[in-house]
C-alpha positions, 0 to 999 in steps of 0.5 A: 460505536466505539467498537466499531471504530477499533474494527476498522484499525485492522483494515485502516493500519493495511491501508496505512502500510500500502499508502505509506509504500506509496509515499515512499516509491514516490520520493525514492524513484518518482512514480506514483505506483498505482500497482502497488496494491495488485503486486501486493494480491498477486503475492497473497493469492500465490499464498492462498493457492499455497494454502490450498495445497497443504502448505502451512499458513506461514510458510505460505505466506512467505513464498506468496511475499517472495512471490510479489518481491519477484515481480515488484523487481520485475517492474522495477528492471522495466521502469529502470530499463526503459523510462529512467530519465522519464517525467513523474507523469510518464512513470506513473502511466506505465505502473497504471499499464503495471496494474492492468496487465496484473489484473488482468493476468490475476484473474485470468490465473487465478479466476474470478471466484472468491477465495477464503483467506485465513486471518493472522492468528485468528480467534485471538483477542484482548479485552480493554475494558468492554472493548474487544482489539483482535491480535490481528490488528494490535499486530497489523498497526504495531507493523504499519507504525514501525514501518515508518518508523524504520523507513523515516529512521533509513532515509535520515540516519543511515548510509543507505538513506543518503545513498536513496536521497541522493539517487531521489535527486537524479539518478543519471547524476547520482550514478557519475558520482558511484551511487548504484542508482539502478540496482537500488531503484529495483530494490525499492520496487522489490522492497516495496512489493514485500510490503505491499504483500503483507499488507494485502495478506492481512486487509484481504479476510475483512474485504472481497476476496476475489482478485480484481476486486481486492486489487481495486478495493485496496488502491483507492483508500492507498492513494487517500493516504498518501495524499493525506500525507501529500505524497511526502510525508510517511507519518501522515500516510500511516494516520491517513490510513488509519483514519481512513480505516476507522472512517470506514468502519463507522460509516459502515456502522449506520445502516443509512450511510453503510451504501457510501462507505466505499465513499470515504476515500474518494472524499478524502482525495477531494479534500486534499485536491481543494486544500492544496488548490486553495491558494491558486483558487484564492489569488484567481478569485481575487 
């Protein structure tokens, strides 16, 4: 069982790196990025097609990341351009518009079939005792810890940070006060969409590999995550999605709960739903 849990940190630290994107677009330019994740596949499948061609598996890589980089700052120019002084609401509507014309561009570009998707240096393992962690995933959780780490360390101890608190507060008002809020807006969509890349890059080979199902697969432990973190916290959003991950893995693990796995996120929200209602259910019940 115990091996089973460690398994799941690959896919849980993937999780943790998309919810802590999450956390981080939601605080810095107020949407609810329900795109994330198929930015993210759109940019691993150009390095799969890649792949295909020849090209090496880290030079691959690399384009498919500019590629979701490309396209992160494409949305974020129409979020810019269109909906600056809209509601978080309203901005989260349009990335849900975001995720379905990606999906349905996804697959009508790249099909429907399942693809192969190497693994970050594969058939490299450590042994720690009679348990088994894949370089893969020593790698994957080394990444979403330092992510926000860096992140947290940015916001709080650099010039750049305040210049992204300060255009978090009101971009129309930041910008009266010489703050690029616009270019900076796209450039945490363009940030982000990297992030997300990556992130897609090394979840996709322990999940379904074709487009739609790997764009949808992703979102919803993504979004448990950064609601365990309570869409503020990118620590909480990292162990959220570790958490969730390793949950996953162990449910999986017993062939009677193995059906509901795909469960543990949505539980997840529903906890955060009634922990954080708990106060106006209380004072109504009273």
């Amino acid at each position: 069982m115990i091996q089973a849990g460690v398994s799941g940190i690959l896919a849980g630290a993937a999780v943790a790196m998309l919810g802590a994107c999450m956390v981080f677009m939601y605080r810095m330019v107020r949407v609810l990025n329900f795109a994330q994740v198929a930015i993210g596949t759109a940019g691993a499948f150009v390095s799969i097609i890649l792949g295909e061609h020849g090209w090496p598996f880290v030079p691959a890589a690399l384009a498919g990341v500019l590629a979701a980089t490309a396209i992160g700052v494409l949305c974020g120019t129409i979020m810019s351009a269109l909906f600056t002084e809209a509601s978080t609401e309203a901005r989260s509507t349009v990335a849900i518009t975001f995720l379905i014309a990606l999906v349905t561009l996804g697959s009508w570009i790249f099909g429907s079939d399942p693809r192969p998707i190497p693994q970050l240096l594969p058939h490299s393992n450590v042994q720690v005792g009679d348990i088994e962690v894949s370089a893969a995933t020593i790698v994957t959780l080394i990444l979403a810890i330092g992510l926000a780490g860096a992140a947290t360390y940015l916001l709080k101890r650099t010039r750049v940070g305040t210049l992204l608190r300060a255009m978090a507060e009101g971009s129309r008002a930041a910008e009266l006060l010489g703050v690029p809020s616009r270019r900076m807006a796209i450039g945490v969509w363009g940030v982000s969409a990297a992030v997300a890349a990556i992130a897609v890059l090394l979840a996709a080979p322990t999940r379904q590999s074709d487009f739609t199902s790997l764009s949808v697969q992703l979102l919803l432990p993504a979004v448990a995550a950064a609601s365990l973190g309570l869409l503020k916290s990118l620590p909480g959003a990292v162990a959220a999605g570790l958490l969730i991950g390793i949950c996953e893995a162990l449910v999986t693990y017993s062939s009677d709960l193995a059906p509901y796995a795909d469960a543990v996120p949505l539980v997840a929200i529903l906890l955060v739903l009634g922990w954080t209602q708990r106060k106006a259910v209380w004072d109504e019940a009273r």
